[in-house]
N, C-alpha and C positions, 0 to 999 in steps of 0.2 A: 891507704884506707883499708882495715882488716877487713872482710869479708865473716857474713857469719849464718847459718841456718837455722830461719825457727824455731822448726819444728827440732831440731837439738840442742835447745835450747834450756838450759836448767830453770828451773823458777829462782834461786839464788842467782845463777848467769844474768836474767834480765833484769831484777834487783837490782846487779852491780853494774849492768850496764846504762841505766836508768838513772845511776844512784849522783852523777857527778859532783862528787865530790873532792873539792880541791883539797889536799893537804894542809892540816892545820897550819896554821903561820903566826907563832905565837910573838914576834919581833913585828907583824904587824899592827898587833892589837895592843902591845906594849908602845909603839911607835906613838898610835891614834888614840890612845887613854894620854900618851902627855901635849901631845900635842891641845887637844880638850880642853884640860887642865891650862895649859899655857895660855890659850884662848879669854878661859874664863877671870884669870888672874890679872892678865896682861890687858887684854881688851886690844885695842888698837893696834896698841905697841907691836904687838905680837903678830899682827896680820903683817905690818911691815916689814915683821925681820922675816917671816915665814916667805912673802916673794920674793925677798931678798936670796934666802937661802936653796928654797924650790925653785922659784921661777926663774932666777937670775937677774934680778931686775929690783931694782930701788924705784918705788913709785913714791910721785908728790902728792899725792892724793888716793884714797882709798876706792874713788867708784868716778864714772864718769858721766856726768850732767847734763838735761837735754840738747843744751847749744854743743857740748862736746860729742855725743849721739849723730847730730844733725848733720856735723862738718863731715865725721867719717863717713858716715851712710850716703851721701852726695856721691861718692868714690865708687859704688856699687857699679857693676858692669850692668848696659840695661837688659840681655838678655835672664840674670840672674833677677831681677828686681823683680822683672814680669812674673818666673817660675815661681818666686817667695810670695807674691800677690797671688795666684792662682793657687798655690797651696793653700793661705789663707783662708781663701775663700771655702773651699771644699772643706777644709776642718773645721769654718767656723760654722758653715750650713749645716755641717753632720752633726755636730757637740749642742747646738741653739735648738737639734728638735730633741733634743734629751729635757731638757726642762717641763717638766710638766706638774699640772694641778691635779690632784689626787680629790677624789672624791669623800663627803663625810659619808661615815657609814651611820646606822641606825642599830645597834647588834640588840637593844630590846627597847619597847617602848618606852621613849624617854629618856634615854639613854646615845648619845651621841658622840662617836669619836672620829677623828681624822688626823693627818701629817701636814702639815709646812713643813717647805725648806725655805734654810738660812744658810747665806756666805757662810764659809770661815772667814771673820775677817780680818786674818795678815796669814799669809802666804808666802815660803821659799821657794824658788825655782832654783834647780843647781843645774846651769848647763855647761858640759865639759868642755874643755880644752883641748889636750894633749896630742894624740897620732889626726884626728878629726877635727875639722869644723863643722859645727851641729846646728846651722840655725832652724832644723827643719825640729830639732826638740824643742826652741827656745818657740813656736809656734804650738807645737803639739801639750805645752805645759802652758806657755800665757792666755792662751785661746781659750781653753774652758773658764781658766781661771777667772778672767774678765767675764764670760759671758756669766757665768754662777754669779757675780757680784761681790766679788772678793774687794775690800775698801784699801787693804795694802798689796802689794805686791814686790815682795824681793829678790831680784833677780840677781845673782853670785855666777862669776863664769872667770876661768883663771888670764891673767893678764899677758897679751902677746910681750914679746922682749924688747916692744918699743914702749912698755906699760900702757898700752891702749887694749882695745877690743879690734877685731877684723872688723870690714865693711856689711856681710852677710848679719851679722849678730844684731850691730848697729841700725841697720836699716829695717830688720824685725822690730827693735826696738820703737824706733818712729814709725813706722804702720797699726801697732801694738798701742803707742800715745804709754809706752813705757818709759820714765822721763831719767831711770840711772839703772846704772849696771856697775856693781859692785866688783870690781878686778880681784877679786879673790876666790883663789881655786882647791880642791881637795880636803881634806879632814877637817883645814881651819875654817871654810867657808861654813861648813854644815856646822861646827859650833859656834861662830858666827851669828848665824841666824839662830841658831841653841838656848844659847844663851845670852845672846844680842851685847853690842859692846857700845862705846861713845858714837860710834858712825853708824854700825849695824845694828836696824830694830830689830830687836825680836821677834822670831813669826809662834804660829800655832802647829803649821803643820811644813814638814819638807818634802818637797817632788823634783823628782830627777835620777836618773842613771850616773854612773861613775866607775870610778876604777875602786880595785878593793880597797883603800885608804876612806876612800867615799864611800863604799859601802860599808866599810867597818864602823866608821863614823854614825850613820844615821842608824845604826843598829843599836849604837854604847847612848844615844841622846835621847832613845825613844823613853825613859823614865820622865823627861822634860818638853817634849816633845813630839806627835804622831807625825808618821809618814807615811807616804803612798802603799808602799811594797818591799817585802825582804826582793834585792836583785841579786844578780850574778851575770858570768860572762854571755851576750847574746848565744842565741841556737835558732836550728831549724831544724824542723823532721819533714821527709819529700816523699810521698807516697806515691809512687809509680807504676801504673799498669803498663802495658803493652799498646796504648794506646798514647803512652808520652811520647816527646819529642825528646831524646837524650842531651841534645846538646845546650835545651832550655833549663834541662834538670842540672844540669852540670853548672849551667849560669849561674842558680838561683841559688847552687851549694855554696861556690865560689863567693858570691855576694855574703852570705854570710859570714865565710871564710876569713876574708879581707878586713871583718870587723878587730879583729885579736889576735894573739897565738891560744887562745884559753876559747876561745866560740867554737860552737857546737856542729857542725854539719853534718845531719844525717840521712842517708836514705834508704828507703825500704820499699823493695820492688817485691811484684808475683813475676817477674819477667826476667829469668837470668840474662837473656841478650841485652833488654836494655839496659840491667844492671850494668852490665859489662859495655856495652857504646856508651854511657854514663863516663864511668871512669874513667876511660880512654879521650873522653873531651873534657875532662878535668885539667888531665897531662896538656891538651892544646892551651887551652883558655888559661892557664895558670899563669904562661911561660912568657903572656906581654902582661899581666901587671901590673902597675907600676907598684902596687905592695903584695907582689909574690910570695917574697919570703914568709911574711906573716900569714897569708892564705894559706901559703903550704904545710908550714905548721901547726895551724889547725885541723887542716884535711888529712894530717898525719895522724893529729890525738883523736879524727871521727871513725867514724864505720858505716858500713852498709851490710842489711840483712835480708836474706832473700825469705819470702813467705810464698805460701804455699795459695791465698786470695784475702780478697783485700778483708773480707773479716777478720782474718788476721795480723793484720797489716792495723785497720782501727784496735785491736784491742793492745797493742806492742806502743801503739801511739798513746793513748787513753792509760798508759801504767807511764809513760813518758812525760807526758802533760808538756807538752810543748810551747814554747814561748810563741812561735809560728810555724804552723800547721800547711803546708803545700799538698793539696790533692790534684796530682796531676795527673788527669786521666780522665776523661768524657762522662765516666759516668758517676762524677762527682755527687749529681744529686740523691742519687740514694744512699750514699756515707752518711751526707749533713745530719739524720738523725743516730748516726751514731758515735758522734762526738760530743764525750764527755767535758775533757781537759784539754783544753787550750788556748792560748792569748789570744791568737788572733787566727783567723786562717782566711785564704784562698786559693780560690775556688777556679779547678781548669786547665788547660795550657795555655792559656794568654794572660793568666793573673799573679805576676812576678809579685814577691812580698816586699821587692821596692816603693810598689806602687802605695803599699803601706805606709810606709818607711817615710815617706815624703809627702800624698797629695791626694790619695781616693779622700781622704777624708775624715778615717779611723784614725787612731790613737797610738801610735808608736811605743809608747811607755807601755811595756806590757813584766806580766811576773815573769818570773826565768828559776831554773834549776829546779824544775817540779811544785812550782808553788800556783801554775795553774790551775792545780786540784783544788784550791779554796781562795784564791784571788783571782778579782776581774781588771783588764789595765784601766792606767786611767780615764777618766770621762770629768764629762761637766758633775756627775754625782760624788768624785772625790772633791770636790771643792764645798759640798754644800752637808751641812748637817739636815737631818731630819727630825721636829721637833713635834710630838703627840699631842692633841688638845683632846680636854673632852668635859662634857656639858650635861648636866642633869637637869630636867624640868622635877616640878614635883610628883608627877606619874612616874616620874624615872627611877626617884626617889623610892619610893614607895616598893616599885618593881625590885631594884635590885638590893634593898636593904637589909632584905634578911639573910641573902647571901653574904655578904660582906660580913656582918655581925655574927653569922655561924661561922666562919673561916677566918677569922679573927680569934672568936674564942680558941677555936682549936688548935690554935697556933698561940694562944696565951697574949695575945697582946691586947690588953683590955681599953689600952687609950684611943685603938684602930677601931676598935668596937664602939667605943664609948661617941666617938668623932661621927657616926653612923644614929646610933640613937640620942642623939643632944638635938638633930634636926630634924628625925621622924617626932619626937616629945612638942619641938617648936611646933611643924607643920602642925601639928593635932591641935595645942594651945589656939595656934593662930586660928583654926576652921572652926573651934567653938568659941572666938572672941566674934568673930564675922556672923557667926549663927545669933549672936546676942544683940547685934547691931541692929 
């Protein structure tokens, strides 16, 4: 992990160090535009040769049915069932108090407007396969979903090499009363649900993390399609005074680590000792593992920067916009108003971003590669549209008419005008037929 100091630090320097970006990969984009294609043509056909070809595996069937749900999830170990229920719980109580009723406003007399929310209603879920098992996404994505009142919900996750799902996923599934899971993984699952085939409905919107074939994917369908968030490979930025614990900082880098060879692990001390007892408990905690190699690979493409205090330290983060934000240091609370950008954070030296990751309760699906600056992660409110009402009495009428019909004209549109004075002409007609009575 390079070493690097603030305060000489170029404005270009922190650009490029902020800037993560991967190398164009134009064979991947070529890959996941035929693959699409193949999707869209093929339909079905096309999922089966695709896990044939990816997955390794000839499936009978394209997705797996509640009695097939019910058998594998039986198989759960119980101490794992317990932790996936107590997750449950905490994401559903945290996402259930997001819902709320928005007040009408009155902006002039007579004049009434306010929001409703509405479902989207059909939903993709894409939860990964590949180096991980994720059922703690497959929670962090059905959980709002259902609670916002989503009417479909399609869940796509790639298929193990006995063409099933694992036991974890399964048992989500039946807690969830999600009654299939579509064994289909990567580029084709997201067109898939894209553009929907004989088996796979169609959704409105896709949610879920992935690898770049999946992320290339939900980027070429957004013409068809919205999604959560532009992603990329997980990160973390660690903000450490002299009051961290090094070998918690070193944990929480490492966790990261272990996500990819492509994740981000950063940290940013005022404290060159603990910079440096950091590092050196990286070297410990690396070397049992049991996915070292990929930890290390990442903690070789991160770095660590020394600042000069933590104003500095938030403003290096805040140009960073972090996927997850670790302030480890006691005196976190006066940072909290100076964070701009980022997914998610906690707060402390007891608040490891696993806790995130799996069970406080927040939303795991967060932006990454600097897109914190203008995305929030998911919630119960990516699931739901927001739709405007608004109501005129005849006072209201009267109030706001001639603004309308003066900004109308001046904007030339005589039938906006016209739509305005057709009802003031009526109301008038009408009060002197009433006056005649």
């Amino acid at each position: 992990m390079k070493i690097y100091k603030y305060k000489d630090l170029s404005k270009s320097k922190i650009e490029e160090l902020c800037s993560r970006q991967i190398e164009d990969d134009k064979l991947v984009e070529e890959r996941v535009a035929g693959i699409i294609e193949t999707v869209k043509n093929d339909g079905d056909k096309a999922l089966f040769d695709f896990a044939k070809a990816f997955d390794k595996v000839e499936l009978e069937k394209l997705f797996l049915d509640a009695q097939d749900l019910k058998e594998i999830a039986s198989t759960i170990p119980a101490d794992a069932k317990k932790a996936i229920e107590t997750a449950y719980q905490n994401i559903k109580t945290f996402h259930q108090s997001q819902l709320k009723t928005e007040d009408k406003v009155e902006t002039m007399p007579g004049v009434v407007c306010w929001r409703e929310s509405r479902a989207i209603e059909k939903v993709g879920l894409y939860i990964p396969g590949g180096t991980a098992v994720l059922p703690s996404t497959f929670l962090m994505l059905a959980t709002p979903a259902i609670i916002a009142g989503c009417k479909e919900i399609v869940v796509c996750s790639p298929p193990q090499s006995d063409g099933k799902t694992n036991c974890y996923l399964a048992y989500c599934a039946v807690l969830l009363g999600i009654e299939k899971i579509y064994l289909i993984g990567g580029a084709q699952a997201i067109a898939a649900m894209a553009f929907g085939t004989e088996t796979v409905p169609q959704v409105y919107k896709i949610f879920g993390p992935g690898n770049r074939y999946v992320t290339t994917a939900k980027t070429m369908v957004q013409n068809k399609v919205a999604i959560d968030m532009p992603a990329g490979p997980s990160e973390v930025l660690v903000i450490a005074d002299e009051t961290a614990n090094p070998s918690f900082v070193a944990a929480d880098l490492l966790a990261q680590a272990e996500h990819g060879t492509d994740s981000q692990a950063i940290l940013v001390s005022t404290s060159k000792e603990i910079l440096e007892k950091t590092l050196l408990e990286i070297e410990n905690q690396i070397a049992i593992l049991p996915r070292r190699e990929i930890a290390a690979k990442a903690i070789e493409n991160s770095y660590a920067i020394l600042v000069e205090n933590l104003t500095s330290a938030m403003d290096f983060s805040n140009e960073y916009a972090p996927e997850h934000l670790i302030l480890a240091t006691e005196n976190f609370e006066s940072l909290i108003p100076m964070i701009i950008n980022a997914g998610s954070v906690f707060l402390g030296n007891l608040t490891p971003e696993g806790v995130g990751d799996y069970a406080s309760g927040t939303n795991h699906t967060l932006p990454t590669s600097g897109f914190a600056k203008a995305y929030s992660g998911v919630s119960t409110d990516a699931f739901l549209k927001k739709i405007t009402f608004q109501h005129l009495s005849s006072k209201g009428l009267k109030n706001i008419g001639n603004t309308v019909e003066t900004l109308a004209a001046a904007e030339g549109l005589q039938a906006h005008k016209n739509a305005i004075t057709i009802r003031r002409s009526w109301k008038s007609e009408s009060l002197k037929t009433d006056d005649k009575k």
